[in-house]
N, CA, C and O atoms as CSV, one atom per row, in Angstrom:
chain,resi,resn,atom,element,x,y,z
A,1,UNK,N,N,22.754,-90.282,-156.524
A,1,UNK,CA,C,22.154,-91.550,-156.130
A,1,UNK,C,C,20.890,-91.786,-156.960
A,1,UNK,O,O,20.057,-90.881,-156.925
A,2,UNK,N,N,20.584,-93.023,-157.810
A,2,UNK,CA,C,19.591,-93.249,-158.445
A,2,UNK,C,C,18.690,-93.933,-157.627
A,2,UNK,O,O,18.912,-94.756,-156.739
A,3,UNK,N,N,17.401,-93.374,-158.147
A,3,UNK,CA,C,15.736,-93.613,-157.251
A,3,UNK,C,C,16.272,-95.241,-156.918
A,3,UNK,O,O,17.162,-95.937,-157.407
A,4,UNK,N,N,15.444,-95.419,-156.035
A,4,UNK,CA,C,15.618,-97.253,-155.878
A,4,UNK,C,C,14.074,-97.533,-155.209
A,4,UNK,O,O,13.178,-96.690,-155.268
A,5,UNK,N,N,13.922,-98.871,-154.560
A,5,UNK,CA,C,12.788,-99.172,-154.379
A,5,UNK,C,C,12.499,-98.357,-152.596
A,5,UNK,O,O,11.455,-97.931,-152.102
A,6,UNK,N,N,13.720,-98.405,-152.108
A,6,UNK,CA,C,14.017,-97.707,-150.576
A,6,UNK,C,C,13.413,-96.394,-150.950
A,6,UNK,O,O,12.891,-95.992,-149.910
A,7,UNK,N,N,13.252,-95.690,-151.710
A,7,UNK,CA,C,13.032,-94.539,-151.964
A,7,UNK,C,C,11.100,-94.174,-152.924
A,7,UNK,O,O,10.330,-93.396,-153.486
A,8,UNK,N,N,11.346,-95.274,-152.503
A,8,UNK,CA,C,9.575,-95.591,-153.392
A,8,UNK,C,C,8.125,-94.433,-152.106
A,8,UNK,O,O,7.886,-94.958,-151.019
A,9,UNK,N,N,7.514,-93.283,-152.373
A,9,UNK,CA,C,6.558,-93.322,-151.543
A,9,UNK,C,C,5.778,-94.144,-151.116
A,9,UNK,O,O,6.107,-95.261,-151.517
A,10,UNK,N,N,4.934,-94.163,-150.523
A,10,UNK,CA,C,3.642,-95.161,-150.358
A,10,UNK,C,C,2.809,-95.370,-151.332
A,10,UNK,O,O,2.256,-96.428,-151.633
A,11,UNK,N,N,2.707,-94.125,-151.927
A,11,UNK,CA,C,1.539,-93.984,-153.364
A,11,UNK,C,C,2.284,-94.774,-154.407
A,11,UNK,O,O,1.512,-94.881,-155.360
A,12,UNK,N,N,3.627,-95.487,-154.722
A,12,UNK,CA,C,4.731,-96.227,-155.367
A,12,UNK,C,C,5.029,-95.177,-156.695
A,12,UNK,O,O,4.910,-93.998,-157.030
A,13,UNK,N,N,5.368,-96.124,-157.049
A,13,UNK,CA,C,6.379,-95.167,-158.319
A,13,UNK,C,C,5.923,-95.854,-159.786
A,13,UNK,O,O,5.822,-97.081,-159.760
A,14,UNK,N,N,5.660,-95.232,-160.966
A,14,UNK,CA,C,5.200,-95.531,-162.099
A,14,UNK,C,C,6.855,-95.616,-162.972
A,14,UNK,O,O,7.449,-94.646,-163.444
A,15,UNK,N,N,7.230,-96.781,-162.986
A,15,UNK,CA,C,8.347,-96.763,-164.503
A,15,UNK,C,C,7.902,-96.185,-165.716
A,15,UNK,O,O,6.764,-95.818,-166.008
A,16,UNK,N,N,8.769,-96.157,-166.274
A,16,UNK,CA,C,8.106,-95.578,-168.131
A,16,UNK,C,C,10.007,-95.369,-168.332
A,16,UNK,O,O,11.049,-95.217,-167.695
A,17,UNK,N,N,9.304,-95.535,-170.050
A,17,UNK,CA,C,10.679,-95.513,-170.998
A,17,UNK,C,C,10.980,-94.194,-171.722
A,17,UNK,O,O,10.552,-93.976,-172.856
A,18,UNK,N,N,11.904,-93.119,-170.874
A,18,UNK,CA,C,12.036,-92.177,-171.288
A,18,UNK,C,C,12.632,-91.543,-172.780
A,18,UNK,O,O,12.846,-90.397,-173.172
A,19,UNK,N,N,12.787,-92.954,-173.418
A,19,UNK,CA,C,12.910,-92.833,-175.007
A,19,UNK,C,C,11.832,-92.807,-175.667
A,19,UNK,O,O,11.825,-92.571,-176.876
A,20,UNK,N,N,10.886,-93.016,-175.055
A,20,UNK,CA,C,9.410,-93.010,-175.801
A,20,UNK,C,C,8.595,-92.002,-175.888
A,20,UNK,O,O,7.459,-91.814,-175.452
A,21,UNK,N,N,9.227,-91.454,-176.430
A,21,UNK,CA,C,7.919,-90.116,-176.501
A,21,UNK,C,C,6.520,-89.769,-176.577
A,21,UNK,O,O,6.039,-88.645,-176.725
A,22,UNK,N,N,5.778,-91.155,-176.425
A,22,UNK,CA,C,4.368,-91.475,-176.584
A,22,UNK,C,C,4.405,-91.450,-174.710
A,22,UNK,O,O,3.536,-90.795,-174.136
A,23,UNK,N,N,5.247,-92.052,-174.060
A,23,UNK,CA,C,5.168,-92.552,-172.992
A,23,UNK,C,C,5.587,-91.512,-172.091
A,23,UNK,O,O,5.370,-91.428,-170.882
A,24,UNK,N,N,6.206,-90.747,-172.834
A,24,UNK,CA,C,6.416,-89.514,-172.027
A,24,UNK,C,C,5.468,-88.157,-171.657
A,24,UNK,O,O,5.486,-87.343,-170.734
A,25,UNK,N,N,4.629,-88.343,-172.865
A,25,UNK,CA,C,3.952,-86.989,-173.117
A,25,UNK,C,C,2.531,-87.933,-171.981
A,25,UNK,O,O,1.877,-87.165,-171.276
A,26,UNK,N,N,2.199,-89.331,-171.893
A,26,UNK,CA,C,1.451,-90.081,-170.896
A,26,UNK,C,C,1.789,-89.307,-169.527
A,26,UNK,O,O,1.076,-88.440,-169.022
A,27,UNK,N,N,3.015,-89.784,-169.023
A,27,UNK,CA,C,3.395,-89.278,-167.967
A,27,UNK,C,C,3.060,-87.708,-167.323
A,27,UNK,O,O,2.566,-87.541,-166.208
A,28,UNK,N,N,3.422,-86.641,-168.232
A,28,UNK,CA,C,3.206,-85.910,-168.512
A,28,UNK,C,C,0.813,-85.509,-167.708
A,28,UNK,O,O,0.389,-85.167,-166.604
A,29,UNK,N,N,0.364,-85.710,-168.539
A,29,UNK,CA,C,-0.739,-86.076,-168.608
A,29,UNK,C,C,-1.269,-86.604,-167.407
A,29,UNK,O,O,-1.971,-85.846,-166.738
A,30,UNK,N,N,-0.980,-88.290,-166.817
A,30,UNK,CA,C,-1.295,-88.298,-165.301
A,30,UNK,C,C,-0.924,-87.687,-164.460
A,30,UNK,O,O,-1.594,-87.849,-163.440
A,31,UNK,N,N,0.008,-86.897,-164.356
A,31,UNK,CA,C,0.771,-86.235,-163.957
A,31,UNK,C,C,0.223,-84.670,-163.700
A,31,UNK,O,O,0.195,-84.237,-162.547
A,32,UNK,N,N,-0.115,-84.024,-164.583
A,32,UNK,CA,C,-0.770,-82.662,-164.475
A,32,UNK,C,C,-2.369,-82.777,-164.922
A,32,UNK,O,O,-2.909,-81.672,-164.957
A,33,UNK,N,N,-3.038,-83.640,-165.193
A,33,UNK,CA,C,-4.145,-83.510,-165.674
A,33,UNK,C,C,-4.992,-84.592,-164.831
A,33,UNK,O,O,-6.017,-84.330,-164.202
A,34,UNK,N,N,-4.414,-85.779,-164.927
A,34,UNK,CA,C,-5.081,-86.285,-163.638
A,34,UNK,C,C,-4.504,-86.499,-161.934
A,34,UNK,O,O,-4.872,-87.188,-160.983
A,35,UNK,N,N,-3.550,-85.624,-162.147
A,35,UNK,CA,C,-2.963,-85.362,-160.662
A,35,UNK,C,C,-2.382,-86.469,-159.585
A,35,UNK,O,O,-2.396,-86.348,-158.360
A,36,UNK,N,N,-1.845,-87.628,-160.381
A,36,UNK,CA,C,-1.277,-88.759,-160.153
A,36,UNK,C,C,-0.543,-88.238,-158.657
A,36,UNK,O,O,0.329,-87.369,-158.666
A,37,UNK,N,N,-0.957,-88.805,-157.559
A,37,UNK,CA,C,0.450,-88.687,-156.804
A,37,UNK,C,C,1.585,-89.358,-156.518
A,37,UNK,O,O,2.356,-89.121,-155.588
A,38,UNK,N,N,1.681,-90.316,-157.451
A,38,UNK,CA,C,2.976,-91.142,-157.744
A,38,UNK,C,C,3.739,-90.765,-158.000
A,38,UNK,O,O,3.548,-89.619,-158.406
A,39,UNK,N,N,5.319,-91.255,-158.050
A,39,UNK,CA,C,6.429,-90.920,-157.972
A,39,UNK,C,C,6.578,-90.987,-159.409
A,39,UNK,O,O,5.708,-91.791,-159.742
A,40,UNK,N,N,7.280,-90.541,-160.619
A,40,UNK,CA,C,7.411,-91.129,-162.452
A,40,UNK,C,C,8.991,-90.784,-162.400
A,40,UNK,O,O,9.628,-89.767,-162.128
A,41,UNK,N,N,9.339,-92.142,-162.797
A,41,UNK,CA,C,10.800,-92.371,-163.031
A,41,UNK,C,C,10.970,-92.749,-164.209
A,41,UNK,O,O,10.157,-93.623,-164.510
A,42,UNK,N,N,11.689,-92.472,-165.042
A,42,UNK,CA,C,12.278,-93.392,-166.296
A,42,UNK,C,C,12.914,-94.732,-165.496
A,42,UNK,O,O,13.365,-94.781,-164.352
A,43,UNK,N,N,12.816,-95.572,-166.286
A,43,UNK,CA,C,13.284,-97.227,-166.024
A,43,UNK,C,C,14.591,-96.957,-165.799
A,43,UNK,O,O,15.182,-97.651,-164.972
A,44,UNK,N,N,15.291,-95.895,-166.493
A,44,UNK,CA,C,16.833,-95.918,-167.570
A,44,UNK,C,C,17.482,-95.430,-165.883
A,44,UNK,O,O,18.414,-96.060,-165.383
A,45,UNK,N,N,16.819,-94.237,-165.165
A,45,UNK,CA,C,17.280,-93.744,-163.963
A,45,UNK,C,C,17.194,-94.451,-162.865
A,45,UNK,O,O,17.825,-93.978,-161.920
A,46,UNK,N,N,16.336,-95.921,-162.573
A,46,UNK,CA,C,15.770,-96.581,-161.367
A,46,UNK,C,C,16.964,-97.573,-161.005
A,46,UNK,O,O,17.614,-98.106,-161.905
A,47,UNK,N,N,17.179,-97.757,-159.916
A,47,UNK,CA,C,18.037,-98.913,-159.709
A,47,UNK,C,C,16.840,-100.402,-159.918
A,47,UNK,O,O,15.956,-100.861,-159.194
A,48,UNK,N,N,17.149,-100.617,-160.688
A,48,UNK,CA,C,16.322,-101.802,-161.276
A,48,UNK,C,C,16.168,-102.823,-160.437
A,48,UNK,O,O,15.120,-103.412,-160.167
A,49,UNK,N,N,17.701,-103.100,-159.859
A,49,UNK,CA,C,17.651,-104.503,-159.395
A,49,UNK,C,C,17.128,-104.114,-157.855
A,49,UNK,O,O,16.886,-105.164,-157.259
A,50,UNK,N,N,16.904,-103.071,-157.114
A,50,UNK,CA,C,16.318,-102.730,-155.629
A,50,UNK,C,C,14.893,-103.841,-155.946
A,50,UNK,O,O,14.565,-104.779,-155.220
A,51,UNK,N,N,14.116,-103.351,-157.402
A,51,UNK,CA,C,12.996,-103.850,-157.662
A,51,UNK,C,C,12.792,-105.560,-157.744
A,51,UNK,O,O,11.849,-106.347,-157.665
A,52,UNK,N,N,14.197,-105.623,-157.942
A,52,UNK,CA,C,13.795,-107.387,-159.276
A,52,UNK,C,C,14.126,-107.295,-160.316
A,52,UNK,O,O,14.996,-108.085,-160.682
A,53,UNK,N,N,13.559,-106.219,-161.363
A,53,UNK,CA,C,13.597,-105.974,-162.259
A,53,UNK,C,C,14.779,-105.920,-163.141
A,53,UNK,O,O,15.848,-105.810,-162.541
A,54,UNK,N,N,14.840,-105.982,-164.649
A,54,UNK,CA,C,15.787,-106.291,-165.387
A,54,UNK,C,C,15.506,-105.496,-166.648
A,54,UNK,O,O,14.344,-105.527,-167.052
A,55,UNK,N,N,16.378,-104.801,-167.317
A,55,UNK,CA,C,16.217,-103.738,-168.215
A,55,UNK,C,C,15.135,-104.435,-169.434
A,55,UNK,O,O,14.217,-103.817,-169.972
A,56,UNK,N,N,15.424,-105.533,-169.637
A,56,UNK,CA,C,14.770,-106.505,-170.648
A,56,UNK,C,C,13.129,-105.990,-170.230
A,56,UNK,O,O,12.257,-105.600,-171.006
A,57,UNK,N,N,13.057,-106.141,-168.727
A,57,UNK,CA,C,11.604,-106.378,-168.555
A,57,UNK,C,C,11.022,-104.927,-169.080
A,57,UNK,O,O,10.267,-104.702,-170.026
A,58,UNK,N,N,11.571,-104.114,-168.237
A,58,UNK,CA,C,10.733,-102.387,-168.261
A,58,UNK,C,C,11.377,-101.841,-169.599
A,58,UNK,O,O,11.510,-100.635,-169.804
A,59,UNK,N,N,11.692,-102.638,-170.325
A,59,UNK,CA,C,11.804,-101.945,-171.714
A,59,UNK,C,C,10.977,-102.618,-172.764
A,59,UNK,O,O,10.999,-102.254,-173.940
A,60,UNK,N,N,10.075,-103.837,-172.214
A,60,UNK,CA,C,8.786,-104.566,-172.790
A,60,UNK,C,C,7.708,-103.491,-172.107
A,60,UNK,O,O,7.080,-102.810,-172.918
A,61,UNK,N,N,7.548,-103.363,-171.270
A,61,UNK,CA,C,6.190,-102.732,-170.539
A,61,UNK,C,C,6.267,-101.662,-169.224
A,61,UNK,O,O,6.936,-101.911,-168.221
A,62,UNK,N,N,5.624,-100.676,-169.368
A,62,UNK,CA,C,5.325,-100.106,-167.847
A,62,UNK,C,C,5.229,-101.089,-166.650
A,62,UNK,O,O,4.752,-102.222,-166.705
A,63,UNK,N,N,5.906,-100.307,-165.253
A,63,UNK,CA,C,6.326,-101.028,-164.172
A,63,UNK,C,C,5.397,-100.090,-162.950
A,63,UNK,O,O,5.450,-98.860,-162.933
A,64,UNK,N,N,4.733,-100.729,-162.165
A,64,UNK,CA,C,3.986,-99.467,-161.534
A,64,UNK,C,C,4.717,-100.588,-159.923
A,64,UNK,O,O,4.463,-101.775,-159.720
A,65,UNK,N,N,5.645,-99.635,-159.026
A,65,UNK,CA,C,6.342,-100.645,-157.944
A,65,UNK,C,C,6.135,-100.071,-156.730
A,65,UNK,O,O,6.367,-98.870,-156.872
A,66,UNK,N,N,5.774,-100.341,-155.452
A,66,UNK,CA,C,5.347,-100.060,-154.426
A,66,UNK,C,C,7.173,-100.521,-153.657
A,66,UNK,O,O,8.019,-101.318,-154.060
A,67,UNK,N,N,7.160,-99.653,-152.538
A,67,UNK,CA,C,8.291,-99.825,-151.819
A,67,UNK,C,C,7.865,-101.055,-150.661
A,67,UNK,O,O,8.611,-101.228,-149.698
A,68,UNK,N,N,6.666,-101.856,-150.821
A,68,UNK,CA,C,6.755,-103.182,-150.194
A,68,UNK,C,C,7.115,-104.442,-151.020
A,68,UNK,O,O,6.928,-105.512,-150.441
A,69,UNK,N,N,7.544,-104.478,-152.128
A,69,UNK,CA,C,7.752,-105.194,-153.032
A,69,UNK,C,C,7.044,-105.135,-154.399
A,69,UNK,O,O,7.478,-105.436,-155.510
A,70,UNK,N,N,5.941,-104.705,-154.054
A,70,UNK,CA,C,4.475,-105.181,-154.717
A,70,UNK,C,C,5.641,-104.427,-156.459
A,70,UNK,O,O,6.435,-103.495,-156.580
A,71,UNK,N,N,4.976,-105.709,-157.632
A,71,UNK,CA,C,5.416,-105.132,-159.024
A,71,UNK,C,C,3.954,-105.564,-159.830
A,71,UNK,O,O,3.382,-106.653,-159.779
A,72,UNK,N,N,3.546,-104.317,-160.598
A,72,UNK,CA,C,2.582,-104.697,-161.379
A,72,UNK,C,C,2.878,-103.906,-162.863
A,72,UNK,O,O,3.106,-102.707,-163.023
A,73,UNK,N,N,2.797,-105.019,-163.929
A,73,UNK,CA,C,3.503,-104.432,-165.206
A,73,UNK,C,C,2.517,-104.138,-166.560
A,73,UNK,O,O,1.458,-104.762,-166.632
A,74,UNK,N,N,2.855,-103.252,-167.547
A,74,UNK,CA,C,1.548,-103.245,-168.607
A,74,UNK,C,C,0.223,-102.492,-167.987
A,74,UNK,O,O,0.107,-101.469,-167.313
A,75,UNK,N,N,-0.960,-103.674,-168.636
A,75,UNK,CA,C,-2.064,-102.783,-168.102
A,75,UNK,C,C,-2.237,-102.707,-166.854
A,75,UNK,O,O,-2.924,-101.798,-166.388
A,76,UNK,N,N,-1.600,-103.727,-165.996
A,76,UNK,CA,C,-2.097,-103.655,-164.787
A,76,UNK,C,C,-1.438,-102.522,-163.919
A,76,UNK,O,O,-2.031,-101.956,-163.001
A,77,UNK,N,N,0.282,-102.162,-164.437
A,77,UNK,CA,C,0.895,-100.731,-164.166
A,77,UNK,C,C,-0.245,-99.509,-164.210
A,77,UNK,O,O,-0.474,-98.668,-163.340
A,78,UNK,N,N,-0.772,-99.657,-165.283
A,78,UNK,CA,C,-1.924,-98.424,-165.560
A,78,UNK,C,C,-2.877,-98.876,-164.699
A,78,UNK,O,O,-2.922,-98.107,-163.738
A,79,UNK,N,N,-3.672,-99.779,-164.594
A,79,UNK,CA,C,-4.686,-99.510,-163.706
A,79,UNK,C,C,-4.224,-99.232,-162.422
A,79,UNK,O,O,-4.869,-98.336,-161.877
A,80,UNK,N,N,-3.219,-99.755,-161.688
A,80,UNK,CA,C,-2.604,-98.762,-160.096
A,80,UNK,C,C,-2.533,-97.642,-160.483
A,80,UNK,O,O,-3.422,-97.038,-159.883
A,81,UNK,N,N,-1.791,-96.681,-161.407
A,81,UNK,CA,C,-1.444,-95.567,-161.639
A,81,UNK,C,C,-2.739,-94.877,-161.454
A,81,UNK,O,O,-2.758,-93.661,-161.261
A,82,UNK,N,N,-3.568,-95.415,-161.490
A,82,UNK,CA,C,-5.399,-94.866,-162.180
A,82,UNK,C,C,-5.699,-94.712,-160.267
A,82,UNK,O,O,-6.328,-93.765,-159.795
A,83,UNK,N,N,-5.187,-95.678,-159.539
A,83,UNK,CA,C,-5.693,-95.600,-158.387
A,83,UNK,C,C,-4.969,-94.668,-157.233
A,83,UNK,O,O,-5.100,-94.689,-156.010
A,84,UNK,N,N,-4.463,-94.154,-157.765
A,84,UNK,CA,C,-3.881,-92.791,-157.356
A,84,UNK,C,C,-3.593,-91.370,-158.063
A,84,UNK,O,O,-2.607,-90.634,-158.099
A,85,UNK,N,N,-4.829,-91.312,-158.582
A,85,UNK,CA,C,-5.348,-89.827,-159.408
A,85,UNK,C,C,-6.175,-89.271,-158.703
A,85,UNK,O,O,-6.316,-89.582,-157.520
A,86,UNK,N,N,-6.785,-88.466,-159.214
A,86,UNK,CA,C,-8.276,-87.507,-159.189
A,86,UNK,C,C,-9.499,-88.812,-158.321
A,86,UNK,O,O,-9.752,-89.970,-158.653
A,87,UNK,N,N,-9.792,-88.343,-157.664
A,87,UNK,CA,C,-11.447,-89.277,-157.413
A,87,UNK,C,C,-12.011,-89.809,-158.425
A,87,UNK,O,O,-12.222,-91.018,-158.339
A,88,UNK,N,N,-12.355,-89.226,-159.460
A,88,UNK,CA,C,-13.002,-89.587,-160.800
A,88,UNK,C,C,-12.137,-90.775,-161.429
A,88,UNK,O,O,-12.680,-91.585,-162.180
A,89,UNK,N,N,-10.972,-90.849,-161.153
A,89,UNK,CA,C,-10.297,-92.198,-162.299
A,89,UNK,C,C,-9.693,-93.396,-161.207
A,89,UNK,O,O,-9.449,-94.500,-161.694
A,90,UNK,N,N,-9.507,-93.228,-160.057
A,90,UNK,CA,C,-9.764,-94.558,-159.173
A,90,UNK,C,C,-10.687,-95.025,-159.164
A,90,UNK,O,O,-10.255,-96.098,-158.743
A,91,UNK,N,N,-11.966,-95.237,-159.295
A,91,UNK,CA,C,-12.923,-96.381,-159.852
A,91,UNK,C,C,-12.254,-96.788,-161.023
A,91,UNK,O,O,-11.859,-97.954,-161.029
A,92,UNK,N,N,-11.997,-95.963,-162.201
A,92,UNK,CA,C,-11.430,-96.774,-163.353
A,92,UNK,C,C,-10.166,-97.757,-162.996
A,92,UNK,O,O,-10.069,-98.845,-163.564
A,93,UNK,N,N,-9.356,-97.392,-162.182
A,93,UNK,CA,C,-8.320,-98.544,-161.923
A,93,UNK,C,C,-9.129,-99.814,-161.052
A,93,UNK,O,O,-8.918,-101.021,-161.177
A,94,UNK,N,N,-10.153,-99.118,-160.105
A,94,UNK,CA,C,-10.493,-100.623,-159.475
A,94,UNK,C,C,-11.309,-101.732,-160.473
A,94,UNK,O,O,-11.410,-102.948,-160.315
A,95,UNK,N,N,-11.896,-100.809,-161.642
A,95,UNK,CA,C,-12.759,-101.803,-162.297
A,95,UNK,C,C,-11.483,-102.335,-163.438
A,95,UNK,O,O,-11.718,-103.404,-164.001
A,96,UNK,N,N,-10.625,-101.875,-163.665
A,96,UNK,CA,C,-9.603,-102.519,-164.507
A,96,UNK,C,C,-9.130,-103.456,-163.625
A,96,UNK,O,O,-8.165,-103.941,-164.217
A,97,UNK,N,N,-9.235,-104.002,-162.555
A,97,UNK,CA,C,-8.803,-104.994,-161.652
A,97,UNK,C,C,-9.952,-106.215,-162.075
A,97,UNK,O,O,-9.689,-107.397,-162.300
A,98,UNK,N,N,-11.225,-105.594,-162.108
A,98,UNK,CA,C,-12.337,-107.100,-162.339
A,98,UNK,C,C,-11.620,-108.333,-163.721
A,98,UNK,O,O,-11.114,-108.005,-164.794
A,99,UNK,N,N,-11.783,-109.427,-163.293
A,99,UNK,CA,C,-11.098,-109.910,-164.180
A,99,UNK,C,C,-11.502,-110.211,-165.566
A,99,UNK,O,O,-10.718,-110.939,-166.175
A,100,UNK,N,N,-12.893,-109.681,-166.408
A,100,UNK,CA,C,-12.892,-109.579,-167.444
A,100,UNK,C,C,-12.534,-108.352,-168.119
A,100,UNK,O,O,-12.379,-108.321,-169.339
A,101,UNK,N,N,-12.353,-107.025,-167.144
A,101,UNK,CA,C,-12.018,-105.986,-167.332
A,101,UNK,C,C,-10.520,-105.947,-167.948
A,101,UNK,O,O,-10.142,-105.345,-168.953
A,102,UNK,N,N,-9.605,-106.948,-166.854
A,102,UNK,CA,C,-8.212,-106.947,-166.793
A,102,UNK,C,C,-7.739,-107.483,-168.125
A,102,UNK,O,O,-6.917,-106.843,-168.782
A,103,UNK,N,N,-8.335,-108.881,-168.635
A,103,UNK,CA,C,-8.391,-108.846,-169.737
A,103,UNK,C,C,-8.187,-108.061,-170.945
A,103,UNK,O,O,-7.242,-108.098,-171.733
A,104,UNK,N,N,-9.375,-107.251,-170.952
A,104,UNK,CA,C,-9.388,-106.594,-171.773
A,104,UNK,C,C,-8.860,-104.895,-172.051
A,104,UNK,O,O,-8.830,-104.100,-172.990
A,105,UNK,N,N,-8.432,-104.941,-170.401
A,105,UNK,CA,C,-6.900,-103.487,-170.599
A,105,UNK,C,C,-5.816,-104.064,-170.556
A,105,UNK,O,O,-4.876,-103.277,-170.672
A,106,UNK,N,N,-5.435,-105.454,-170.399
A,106,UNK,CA,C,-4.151,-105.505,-170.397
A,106,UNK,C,C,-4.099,-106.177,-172.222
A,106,UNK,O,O,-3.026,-105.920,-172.768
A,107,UNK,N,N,-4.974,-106.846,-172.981
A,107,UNK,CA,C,-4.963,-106.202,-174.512
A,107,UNK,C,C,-4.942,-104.826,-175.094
A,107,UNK,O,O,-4.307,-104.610,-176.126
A,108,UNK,N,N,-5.524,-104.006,-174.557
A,108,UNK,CA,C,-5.362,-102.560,-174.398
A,108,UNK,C,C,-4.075,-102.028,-174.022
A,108,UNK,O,O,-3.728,-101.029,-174.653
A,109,UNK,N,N,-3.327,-102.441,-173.184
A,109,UNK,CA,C,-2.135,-101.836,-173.060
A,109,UNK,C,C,-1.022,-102.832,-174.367
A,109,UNK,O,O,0.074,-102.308,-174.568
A,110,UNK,N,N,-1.257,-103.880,-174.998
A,110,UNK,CA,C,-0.185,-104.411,-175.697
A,110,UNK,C,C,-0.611,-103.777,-177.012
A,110,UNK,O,O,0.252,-103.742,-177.890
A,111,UNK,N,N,-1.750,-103.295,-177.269
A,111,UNK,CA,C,-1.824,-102.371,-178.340
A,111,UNK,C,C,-1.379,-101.344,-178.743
A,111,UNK,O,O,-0.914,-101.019,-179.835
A,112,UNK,N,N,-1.575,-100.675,-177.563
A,112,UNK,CA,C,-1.042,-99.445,-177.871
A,112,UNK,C,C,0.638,-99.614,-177.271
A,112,UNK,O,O,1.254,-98.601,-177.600
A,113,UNK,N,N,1.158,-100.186,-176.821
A,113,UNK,CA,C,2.483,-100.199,-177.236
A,113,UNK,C,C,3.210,-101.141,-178.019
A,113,UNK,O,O,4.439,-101.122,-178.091
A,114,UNK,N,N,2.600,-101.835,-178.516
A,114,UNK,CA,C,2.774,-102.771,-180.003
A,114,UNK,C,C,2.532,-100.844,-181.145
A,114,UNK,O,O,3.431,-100.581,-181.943
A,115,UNK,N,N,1.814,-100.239,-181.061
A,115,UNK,CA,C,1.774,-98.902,-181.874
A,115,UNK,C,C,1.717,-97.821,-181.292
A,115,UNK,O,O,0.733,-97.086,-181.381
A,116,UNK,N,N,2.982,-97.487,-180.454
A,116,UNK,CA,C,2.559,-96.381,-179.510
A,116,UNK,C,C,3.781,-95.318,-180.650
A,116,UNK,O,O,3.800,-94.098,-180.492
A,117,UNK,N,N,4.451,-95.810,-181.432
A,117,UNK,CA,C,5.426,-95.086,-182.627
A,117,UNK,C,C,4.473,-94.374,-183.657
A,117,UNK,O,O,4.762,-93.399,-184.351
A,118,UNK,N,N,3.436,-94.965,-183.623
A,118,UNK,CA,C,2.489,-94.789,-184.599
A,118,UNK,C,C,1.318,-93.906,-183.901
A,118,UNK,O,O,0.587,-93.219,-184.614
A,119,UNK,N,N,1.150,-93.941,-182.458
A,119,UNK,CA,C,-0.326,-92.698,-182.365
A,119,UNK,C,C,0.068,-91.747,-182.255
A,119,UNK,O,O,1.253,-91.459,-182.426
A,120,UNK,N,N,-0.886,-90.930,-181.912
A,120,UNK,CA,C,-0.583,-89.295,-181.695
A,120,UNK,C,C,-0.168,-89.286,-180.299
A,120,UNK,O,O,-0.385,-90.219,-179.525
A,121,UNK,N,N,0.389,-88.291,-180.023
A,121,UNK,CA,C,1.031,-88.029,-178.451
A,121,UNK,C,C,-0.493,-87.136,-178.013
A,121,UNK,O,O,-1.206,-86.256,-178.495
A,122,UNK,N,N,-0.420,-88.188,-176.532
A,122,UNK,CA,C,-1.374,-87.520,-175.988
A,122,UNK,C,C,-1.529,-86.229,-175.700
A,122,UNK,O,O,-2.566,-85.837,-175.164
């Protein structure tokens, strides 16, 4: 049975594109280093449509999805993800919420995956 949104914790679930090896070694990283307690699914394994979602979409951007509906994609995926880490990096997701902040991580997130082939793995 593939993850679906019925199966989402409370803390929700972070999509990512398990062909991406930039995006993987990320996962990776919130995951053991900032102690994410979110659920990390590849897009490729999620029942998409529980979400809404459509392969088109979560293969443009990270999907960060709460099992009440809630979908937040790109930077704003990362800043939730941020709000369920370590103490130290939930302020960083709430201030990536201010809206000149949001701005300027959700340019931040089309950068680096406009060249995420091109950086170093975290």
């Amino acid at each position: 049975m593939r993850p679906s949104l019925d199966t989402v914790p409370g803390t929700g679930a972070f999509l990512y594109d398990r062909d991406c090896g930039f995006c993987r070694r990320s996962v990776v990283l919130a995951r053991d280093r900032l102690r994410v307690r979110s659920r990390f699914v590849a897009w490729q394994d999620f029942d998409l449509d529980s979400a809404g979602l459509t392969p088109e979409q979560t293969d443009a951007s990270a999907w960060f999805v709460y099992a009440d509906g809630r979908r937040f994609s790109g930077g704003d995926a990362v800043a939730e993800l941020l709000l369920h880490g370590r103490p130290l990096t939930r302020p960083l997701g709430r201030l990536a919420r201010f809206p000149l902040l949001r701005v300027l991580n959700r340019a931040a997130y089309r950068w680096v995956s406009a060249n995420r082939h091109r950086l170093p793995l975290p």
